[in-house]
C-alpha positions in Angstrom: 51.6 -85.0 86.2 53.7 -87.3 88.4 53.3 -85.3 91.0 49.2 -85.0 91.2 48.9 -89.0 90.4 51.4 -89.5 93.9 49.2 -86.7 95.8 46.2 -88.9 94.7 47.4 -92.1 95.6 48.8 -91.3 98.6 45.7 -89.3 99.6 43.5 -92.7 98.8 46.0 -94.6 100.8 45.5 -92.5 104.0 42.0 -92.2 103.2 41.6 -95.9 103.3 
């Protein structure tokens, strides 16, 4: 899903 992969991502980027 779009939706999970852009939660993930963003999530790692605020993560990082």
């Amino acid at each position: 899903y779009l939706y999970v992969r852009w939660g993930v991502e963003l999530s790692n980027m605020t993560v990082v």
